[in-house]
C-alpha positions as CSV (number, residue, x, y, z in Angstrom):
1,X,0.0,0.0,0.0
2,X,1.5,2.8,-1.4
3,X,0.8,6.0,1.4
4,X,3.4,8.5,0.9
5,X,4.5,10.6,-2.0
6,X,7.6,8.7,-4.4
7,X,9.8,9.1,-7.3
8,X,9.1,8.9,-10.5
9,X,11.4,10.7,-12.8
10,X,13.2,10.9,-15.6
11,X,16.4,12.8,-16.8
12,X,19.2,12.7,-19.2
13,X,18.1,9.2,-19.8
14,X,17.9,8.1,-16.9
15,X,14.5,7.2,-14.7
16,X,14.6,6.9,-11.0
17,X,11.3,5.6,-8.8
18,X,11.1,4.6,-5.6
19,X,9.2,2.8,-3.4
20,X,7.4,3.3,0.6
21,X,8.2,6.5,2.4
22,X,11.2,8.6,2.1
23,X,12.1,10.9,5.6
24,X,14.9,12.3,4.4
25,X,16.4,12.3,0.4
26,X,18.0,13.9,-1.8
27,X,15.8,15.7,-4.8
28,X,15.2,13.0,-7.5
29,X,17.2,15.5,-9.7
30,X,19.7,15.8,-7.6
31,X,20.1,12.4,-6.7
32,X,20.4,11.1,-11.0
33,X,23.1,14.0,-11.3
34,X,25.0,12.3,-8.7
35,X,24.5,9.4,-10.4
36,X,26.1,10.4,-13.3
37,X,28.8,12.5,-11.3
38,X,29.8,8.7,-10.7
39,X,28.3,7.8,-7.1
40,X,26.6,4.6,-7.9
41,X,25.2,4.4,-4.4
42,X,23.6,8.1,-4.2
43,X,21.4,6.6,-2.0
44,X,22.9,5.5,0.7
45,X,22.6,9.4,2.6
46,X,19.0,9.1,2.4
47,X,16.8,7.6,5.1
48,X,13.6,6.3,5.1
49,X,12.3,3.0,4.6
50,X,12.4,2.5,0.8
51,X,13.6,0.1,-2.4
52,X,14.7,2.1,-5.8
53,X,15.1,1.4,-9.2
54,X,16.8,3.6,-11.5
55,X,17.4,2.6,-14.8
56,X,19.7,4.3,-17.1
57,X,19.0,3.6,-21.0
58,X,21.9,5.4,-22.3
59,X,24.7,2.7,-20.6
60,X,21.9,0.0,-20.1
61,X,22.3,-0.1,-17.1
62,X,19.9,-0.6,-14.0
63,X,20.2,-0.7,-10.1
64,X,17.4,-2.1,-7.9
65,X,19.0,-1.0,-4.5
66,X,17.3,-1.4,-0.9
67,X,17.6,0.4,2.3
68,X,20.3,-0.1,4.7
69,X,18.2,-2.3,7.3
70,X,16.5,-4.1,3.9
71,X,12.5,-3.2,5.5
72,X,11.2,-3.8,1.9
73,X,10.4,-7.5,0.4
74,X,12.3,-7.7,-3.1
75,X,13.3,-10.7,-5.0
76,X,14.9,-11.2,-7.8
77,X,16.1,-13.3,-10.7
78,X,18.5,-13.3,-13.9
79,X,16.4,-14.8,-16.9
80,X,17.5,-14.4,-20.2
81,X,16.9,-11.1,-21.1
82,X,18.4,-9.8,-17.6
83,X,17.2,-8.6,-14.1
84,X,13.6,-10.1,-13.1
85,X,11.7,-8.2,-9.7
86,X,8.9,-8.6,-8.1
87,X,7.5,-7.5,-4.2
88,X,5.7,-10.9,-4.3
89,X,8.3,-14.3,-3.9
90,X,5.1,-16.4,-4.7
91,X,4.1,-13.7,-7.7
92,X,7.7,-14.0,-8.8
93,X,7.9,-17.8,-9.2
94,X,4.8,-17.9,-11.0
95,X,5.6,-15.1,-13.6
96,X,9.1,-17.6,-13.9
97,X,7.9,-20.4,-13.8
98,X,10.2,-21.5,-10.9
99,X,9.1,-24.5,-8.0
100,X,10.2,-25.0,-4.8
101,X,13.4,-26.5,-5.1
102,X,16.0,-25.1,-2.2
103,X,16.3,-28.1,0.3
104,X,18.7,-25.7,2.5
105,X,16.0,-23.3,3.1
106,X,14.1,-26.2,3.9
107,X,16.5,-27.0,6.5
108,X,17.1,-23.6,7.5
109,X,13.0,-22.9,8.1
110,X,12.9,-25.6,10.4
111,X,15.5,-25.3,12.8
112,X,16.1,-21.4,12.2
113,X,12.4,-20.1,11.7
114,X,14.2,-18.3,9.1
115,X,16.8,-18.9,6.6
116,X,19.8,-16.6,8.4
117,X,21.3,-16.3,4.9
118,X,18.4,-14.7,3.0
119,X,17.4,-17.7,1.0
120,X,14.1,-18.4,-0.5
121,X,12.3,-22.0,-1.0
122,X,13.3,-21.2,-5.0
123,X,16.8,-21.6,-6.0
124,X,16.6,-19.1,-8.9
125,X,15.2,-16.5,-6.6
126,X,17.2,-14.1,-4.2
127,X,16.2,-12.0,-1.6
128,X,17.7,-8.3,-1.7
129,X,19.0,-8.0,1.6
130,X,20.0,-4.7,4.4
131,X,22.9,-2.7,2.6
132,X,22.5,-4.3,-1.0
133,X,21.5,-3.5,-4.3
134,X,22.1,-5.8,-7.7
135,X,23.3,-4.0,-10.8
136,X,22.5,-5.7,-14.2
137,X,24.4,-4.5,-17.2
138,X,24.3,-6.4,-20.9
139,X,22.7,-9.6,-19.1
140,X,24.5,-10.1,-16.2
141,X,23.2,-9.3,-12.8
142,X,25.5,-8.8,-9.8
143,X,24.8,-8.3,-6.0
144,X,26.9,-5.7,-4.3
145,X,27.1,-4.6,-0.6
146,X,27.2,-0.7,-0.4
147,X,26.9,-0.9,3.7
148,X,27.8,-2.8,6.8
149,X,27.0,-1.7,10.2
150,X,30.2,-2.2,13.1
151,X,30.2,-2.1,16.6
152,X,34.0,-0.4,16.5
153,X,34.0,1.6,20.2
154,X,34.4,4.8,20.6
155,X,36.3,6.5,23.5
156,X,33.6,8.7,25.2
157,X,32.0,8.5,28.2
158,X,28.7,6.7,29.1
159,X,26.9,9.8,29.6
160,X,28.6,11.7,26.5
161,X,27.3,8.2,24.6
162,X,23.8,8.6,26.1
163,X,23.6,12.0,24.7
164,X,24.8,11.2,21.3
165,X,21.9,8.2,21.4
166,X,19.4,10.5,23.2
167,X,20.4,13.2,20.2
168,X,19.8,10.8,17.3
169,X,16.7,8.8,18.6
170,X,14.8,11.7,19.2
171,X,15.5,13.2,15.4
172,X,14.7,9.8,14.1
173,X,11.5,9.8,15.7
174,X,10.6,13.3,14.9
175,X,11.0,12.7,11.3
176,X,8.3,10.3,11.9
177,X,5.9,11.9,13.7
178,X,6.3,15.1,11.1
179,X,5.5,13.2,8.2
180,X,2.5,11.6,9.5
181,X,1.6,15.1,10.5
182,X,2.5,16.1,6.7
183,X,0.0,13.7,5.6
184,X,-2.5,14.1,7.9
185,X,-2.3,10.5,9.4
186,X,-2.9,9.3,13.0
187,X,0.4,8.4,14.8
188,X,-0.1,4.5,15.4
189,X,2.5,3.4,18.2
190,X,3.0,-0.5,19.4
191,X,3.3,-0.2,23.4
192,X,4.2,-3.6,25.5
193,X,5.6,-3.7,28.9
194,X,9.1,-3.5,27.6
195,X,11.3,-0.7,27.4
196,X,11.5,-0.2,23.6
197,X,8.2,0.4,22.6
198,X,7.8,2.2,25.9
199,X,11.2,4.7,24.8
200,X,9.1,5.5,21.4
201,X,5.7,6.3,23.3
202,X,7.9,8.7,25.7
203,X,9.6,10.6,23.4
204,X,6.9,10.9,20.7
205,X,4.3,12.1,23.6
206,X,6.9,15.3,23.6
207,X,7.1,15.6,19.8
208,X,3.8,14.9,18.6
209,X,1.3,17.6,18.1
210,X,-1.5,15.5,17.1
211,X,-3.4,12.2,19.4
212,X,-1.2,9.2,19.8
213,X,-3.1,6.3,19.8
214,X,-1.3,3.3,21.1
215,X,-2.1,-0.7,20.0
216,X,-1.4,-4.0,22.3
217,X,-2.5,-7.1,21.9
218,X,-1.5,-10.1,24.5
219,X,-2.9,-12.7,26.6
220,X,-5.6,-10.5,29.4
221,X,-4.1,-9.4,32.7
222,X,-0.6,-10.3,31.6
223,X,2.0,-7.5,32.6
224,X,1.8,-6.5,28.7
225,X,-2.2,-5.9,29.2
226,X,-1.8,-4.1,32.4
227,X,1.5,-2.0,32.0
228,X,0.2,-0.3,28.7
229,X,-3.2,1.0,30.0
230,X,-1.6,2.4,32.3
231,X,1.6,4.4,30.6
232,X,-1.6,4.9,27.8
233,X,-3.5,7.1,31.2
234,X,-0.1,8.8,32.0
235,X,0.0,10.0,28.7
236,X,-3.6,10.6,28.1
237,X,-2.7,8.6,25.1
238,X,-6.2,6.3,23.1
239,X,-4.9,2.8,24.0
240,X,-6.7,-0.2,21.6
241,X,-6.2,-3.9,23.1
242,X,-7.1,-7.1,21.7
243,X,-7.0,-9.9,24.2
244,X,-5.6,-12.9,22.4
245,X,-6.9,-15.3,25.0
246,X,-8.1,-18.0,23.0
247,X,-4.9,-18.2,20.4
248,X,-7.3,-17.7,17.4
249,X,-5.1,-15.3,15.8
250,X,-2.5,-18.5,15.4
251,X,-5.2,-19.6,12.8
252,X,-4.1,-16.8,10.4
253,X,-1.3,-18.4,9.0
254,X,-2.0,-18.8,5.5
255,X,-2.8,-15.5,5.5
256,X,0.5,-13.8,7.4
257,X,2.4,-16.9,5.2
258,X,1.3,-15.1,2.1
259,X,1.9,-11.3,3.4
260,X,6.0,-12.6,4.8
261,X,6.7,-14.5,1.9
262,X,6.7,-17.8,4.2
263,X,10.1,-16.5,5.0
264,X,9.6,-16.4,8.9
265,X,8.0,-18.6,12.0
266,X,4.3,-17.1,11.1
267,X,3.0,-16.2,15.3
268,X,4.4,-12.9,15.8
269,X,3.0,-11.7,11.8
270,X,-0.3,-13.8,12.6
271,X,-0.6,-12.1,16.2
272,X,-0.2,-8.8,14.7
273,X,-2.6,-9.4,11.9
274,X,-5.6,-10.3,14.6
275,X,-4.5,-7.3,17.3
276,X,-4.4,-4.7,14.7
277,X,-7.5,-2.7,15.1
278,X,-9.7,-1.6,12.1
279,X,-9.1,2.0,12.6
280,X,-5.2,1.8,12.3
281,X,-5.7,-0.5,9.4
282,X,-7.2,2.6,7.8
283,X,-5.7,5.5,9.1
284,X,-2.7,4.6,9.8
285,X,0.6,6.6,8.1
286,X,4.0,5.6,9.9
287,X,4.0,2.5,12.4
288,X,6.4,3.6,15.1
289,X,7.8,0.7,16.7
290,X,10.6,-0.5,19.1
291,X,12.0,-3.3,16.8
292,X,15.2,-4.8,18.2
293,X,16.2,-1.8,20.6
294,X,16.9,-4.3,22.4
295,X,19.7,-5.7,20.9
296,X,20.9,-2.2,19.3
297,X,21.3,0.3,23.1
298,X,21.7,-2.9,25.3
299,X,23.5,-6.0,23.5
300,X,23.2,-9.8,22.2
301,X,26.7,-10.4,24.1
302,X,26.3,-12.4,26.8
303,X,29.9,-11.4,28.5
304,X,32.2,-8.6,28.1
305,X,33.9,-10.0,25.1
306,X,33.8,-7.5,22.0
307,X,35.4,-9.8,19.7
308,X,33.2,-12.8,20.7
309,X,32.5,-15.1,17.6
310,X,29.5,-16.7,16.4
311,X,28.7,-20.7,15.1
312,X,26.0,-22.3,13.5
313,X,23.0,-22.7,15.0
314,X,23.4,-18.9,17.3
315,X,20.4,-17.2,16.2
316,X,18.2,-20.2,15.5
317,X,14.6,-20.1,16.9
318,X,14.9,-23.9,17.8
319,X,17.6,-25.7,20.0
320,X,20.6,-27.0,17.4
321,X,19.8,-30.5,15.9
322,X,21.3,-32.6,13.1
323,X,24.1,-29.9,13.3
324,X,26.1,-31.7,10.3
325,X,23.0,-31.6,8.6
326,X,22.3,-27.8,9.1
327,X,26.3,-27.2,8.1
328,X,25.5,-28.9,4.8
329,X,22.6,-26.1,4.5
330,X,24.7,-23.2,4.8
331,X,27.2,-21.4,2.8
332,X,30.6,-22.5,3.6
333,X,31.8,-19.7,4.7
334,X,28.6,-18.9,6.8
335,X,31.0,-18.1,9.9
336,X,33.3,-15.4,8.0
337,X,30.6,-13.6,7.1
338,X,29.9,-11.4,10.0
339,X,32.8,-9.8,11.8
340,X,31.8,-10.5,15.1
341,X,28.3,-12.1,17.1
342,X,26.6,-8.7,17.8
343,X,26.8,-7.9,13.8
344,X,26.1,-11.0,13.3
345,X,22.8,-10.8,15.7
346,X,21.5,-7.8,14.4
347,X,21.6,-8.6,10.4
348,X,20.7,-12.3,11.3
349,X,18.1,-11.9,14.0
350,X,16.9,-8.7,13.6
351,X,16.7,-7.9,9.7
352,X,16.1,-11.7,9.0
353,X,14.1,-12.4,11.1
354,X,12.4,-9.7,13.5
355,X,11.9,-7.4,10.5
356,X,10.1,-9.5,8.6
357,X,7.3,-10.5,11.1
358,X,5.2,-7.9,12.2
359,X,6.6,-4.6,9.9
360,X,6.0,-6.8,6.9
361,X,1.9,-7.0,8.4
362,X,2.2,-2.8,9.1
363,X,3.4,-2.4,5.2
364,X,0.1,-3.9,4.2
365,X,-2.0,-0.7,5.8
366,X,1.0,2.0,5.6
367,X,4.8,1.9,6.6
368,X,6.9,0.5,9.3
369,X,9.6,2.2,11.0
370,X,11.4,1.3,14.5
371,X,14.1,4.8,15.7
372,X,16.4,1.9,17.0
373,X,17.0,0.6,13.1
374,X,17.2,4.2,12.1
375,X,20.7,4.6,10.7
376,X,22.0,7.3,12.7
377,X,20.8,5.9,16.2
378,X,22.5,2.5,15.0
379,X,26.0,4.3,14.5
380,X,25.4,6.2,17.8
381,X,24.4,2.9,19.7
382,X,26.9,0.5,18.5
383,X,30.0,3.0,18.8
384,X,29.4,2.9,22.5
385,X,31.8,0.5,24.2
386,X,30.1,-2.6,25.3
387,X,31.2,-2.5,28.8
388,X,29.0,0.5,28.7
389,X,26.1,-1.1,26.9
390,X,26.1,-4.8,28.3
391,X,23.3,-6.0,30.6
392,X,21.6,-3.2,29.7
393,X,24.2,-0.9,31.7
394,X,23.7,2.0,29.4
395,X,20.1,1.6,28.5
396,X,19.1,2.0,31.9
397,X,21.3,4.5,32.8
398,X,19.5,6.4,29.7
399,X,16.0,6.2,30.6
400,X,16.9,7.1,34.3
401,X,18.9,10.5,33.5
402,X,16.7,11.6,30.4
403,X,13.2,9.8,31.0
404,X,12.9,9.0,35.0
405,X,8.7,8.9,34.7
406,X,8.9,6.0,33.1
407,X,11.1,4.0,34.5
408,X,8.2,4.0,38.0
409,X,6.9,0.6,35.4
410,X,9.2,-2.0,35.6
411,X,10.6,-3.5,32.6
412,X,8.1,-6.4,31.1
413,X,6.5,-5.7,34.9
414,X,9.2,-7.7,36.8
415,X,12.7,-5.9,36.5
416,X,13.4,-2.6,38.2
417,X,15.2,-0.5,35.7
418,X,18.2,0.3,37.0
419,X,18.8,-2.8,38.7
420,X,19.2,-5.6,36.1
421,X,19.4,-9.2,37.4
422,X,22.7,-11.2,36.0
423,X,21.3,-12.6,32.7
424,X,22.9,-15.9,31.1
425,X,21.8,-17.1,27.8
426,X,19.9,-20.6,27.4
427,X,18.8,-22.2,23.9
428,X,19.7,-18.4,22.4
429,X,17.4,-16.5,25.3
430,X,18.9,-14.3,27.2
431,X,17.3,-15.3,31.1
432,X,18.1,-13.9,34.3
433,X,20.5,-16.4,36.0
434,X,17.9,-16.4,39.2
435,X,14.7,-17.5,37.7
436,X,16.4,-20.7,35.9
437,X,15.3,-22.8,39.1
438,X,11.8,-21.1,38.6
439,X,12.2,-21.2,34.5
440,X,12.7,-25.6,34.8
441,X,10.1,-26.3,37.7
442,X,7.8,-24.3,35.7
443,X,8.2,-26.2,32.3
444,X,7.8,-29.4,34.2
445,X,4.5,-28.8,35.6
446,X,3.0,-27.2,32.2
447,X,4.2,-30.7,30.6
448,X,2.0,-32.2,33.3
449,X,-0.5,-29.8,32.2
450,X,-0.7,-29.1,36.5
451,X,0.4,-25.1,35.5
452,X,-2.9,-22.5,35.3
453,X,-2.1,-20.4,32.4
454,X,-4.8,-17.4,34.3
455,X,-2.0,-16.0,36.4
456,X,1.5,-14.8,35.1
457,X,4.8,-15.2,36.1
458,X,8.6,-14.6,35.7
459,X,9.2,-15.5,31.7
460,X,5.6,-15.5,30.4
461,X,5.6,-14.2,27.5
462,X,2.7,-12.0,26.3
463,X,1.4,-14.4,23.9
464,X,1.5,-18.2,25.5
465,X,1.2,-20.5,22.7
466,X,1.8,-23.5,24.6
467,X,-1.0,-22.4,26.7
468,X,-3.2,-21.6,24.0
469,X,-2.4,-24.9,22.0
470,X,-3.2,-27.0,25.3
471,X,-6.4,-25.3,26.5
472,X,-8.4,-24.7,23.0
473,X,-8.7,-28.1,21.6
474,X,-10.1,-26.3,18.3
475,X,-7.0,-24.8,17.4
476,X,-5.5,-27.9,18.5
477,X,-7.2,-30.2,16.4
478,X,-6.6,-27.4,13.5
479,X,-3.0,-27.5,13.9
480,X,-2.6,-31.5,13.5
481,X,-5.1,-31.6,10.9
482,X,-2.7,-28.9,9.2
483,X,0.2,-30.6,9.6
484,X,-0.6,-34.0,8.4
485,X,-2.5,-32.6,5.4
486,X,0.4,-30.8,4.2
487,X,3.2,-32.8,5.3
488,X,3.0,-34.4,1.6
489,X,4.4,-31.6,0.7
490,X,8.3,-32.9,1.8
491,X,7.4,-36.0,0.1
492,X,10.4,-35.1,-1.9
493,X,12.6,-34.3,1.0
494,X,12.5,-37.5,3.3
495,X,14.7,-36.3,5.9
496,X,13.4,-33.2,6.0
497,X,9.7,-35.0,6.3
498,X,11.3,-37.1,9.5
499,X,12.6,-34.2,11.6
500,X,9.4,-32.1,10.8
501,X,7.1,-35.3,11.7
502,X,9.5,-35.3,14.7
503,X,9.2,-31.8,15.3
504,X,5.3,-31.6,14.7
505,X,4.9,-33.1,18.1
506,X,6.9,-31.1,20.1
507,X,6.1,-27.8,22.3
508,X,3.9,-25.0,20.5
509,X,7.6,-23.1,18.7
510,X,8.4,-26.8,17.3
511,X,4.7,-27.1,15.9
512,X,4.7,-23.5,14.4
513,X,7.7,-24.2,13.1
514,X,6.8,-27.1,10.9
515,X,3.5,-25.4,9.9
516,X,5.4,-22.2,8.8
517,X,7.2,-24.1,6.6
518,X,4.8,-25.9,5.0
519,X,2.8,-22.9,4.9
520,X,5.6,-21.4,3.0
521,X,5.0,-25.0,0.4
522,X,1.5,-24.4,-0.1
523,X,2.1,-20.7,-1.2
524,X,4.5,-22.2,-3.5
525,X,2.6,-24.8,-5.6
């Protein structure tokens, strides 16, 4: 859905469009002169979240370039006459003719939830990744890299690196909120009981000159029910909240299969499909949201080890199985390509995976747009040393000396901010080292089904799948009648079949996992 005003111009042979909202670009004049001035990447100053195309007929040449934290969906493919695009993967393959062919990402949907390379279920077709662009010129089609994001630390003080953060998120966010105001839409902002989406609500409540109407959606009575009614009174903000008791909105998954491409575990798009309200869905502009802040002002490290390295299987939604098998599935050279674990978390985790869950479900109604991916607040974040940023040293210290109202709520309604329990990371979660006696007795007795899911404790999650999938026998019956429908579909793939058989009978992540692969099948046929 196309909501903002784009390029679509054409000068000294060349024509330049582009594609979902730009906050801050160059002139489409200005930015083909450079162009021809020789900067092939004339985008890469601009920020937004966008896709281009220009096309110069002069040098036949054309560039199909995406943003720096790749937000938009496009794929493409070298056919005979040259480069082949579409914003559709199943639309694509059809217009190609192609079939689902690509056993790795077969592998790397089931254990990852993703494929942590990019990959597609078609061999012939490529994903245009964060910081790419492909330039085809007289039938050939090449991939480049025009940026990388590094974690290189810089040799200022926490509080001079709070400001610089404090500076950056702030412009990032008002860049937002002015072009919604531009266009006369309502300012649409995710709020949880976590401190990212909580940041964005603070800081646009000082900016934003119109209502700011906030949207949750999580199990009733959980801390992530409760805590956002009441930051929504502080405000004065119009809070929308749809309980998600029953786990019906896990019965969307064709439908958020077909808006991610099948490239990502379906609950978090299918969750934000159902707890979108109606009145977002149509006046919605920007969606602000605190994707992977996280992981951006605090850290994926676990120690204080800057040059930690990372190994098959970090990143995967799933604890590591058939590891030799998994190897096979990925590039050889799958553990050079980062430079170190945090980089590798944050293209991995959060722009192949995060990104393409619940933004991808916000693109269908207007645009998507978390401050923490903005560019600027990226450089800013990750130049702060990690002994400054780890165990959320930093982003405590942040919200205490620049936002102190808000830090009265405790973080997901458990953790004082401020005073961060020692956290220790188990099957690629990060837990607090003192629940992990709670964390074991509790999984044992919700095996036993003895656990009421009615009242929440440490490491519920706002959305308790296993919960729903043992208490509504509907979805339950759905879900198996799913799975062994489809499961035909890896009649080609045997091994692949076993382990998802395997898998199918496991906890709700293991079962969602299968069926968001072979909901990524059926779209393909």
């Amino acid at each position: 859905m196309q909501k903002f005003k784009t390029y679509n111009y054409e000068a000294d042979g060349c024509c330049l469009k582009t594609f979902g909202v730009l906050l801050e670009a160059d002139a489409p004049e200005e930015a083909i002169r450079r162009y021809l001035t020789g900067e092939t990447v004339f985008w890469s100053n601009w920020r937004g979240s966008f896709f281009g195309l220009l096309i110069d007929t002069i040098n036949g040449i054309t560039l199909l370039f995406n943003d720096h934290i790749g937000s938009k969906m496009v794929f493409y493919t070298q056919s005979a006459e040259g480069l082949v695009w579409d914003t559709n993967l199943f639309d694509l393959a059809q217009a190609i003719g192609a079939k689902a062919d690509n056993e790795n990402y077969l592998w790397q949907m089931l254990i990852y939830g993703y494929s942590p390379v990019g990959e597609t279920v078609f061999k012939a077709i490529h994903r245009l990744q964060a910081g790419e662009y492909v330039c085809a010129k007289k039938g050939k089609v090449e991939k480049h890299i025009y940026h990388r994001f590094d974690n290189t630390p810089n040799s200022l003080s926490i509080e001079e690196n709070i400001e610089r953060i404090d500076t950056a998120f702030r412009h990032a966010i008002e860049r937002v909120i002015l072009k919604n105001e531009e266009y006369g839409y309502t300012h649409f902002i995710p709020l949880s009981a976590g401190l990212d989406s909580r940041m964005v609500n603070c800081v646009a409540h000082e900016i934003a000159k119109t209502p700011i109407h906030t949207i949750t959606y999580s199990q009733s009575n959980y801390y992530d029910d409760t805590t956002p009614k009441e930051l929504s009174a502080y405000w004065n903000y119009i809070n929308h909240f749809t309980p998600l008791d029953s786990g019906e909105c896990l019965l969307l998954l064709d439908e958020a299969s077909r808006i991610t491409s099948g490239l990502v575990q379906y609950s978090g798009a299918a969750e934000t499909l159902y707890g979108l309200p109606e009145i977002a869905k149509q006046q919605a502009g920007i969606f602000l949201t605190g994707m992977a802040g996280d992981i951006i002002v605090g850290t994926a490290y676990t120690r204080h080890k800057s040059n930690q390295t990372y190994h098959i299987g970090d990143g995967a939604l799933l604890p590591i199985m058939h590891l030799k098998t998994l190897r096979r599935a990925l590039p050889s050279d799958f553990e050079q390509l980062y430079s170190n674990r945090e980089i590798f978390y944050l293209y991995v985790r959060a722009f192949n995976c995060a990104n393409l869950g619940s933004p991808l479900i916000h693109q269908q109604f207007g645009e998507s747009y978390s401050p923490f991916c903005d560019v600027d607040v990226l450089k800013a974040a990750y130049a702060a040393p990690l002994e400054q940023r780890w165990n959320h040293r930093l982003y405590d210290q942040w919200i205490l000396t620049k936002y102190p109202d808000i830090a009265k709520w405790k973080h997901n309604g458990v953790y004082t901010i401020g005073h961060r329990p020692y956290m220790v990371s188990i099957s690629n979660h990060m837990l607090p080292l003192q629940d992990l006696p709670k964390r074991a007795a509790e999984y044992i007795l919700k095996r036993l089904n003895l656990l009421s899911s009615q009242k929440e404790t440490i490491g519920h999650s706002m959305n308790p799948e296993d919960d729903w999938f043992m208490q509504n026998e509907t979805l339950r019956t759905w879900a198996e009648k799913y799975i062994q429908t489809n499961l035909e579909l890896l009649n080609n793939y045997p091994e692949v079949q076993q382990i998802a058989q395997q898998l199918s009978k496991g906890n709700a992540n293991e079962r969602m996992q299968v069926m968001s692969l072979l909901a990524c099948l059926r779209q393909a046929r």
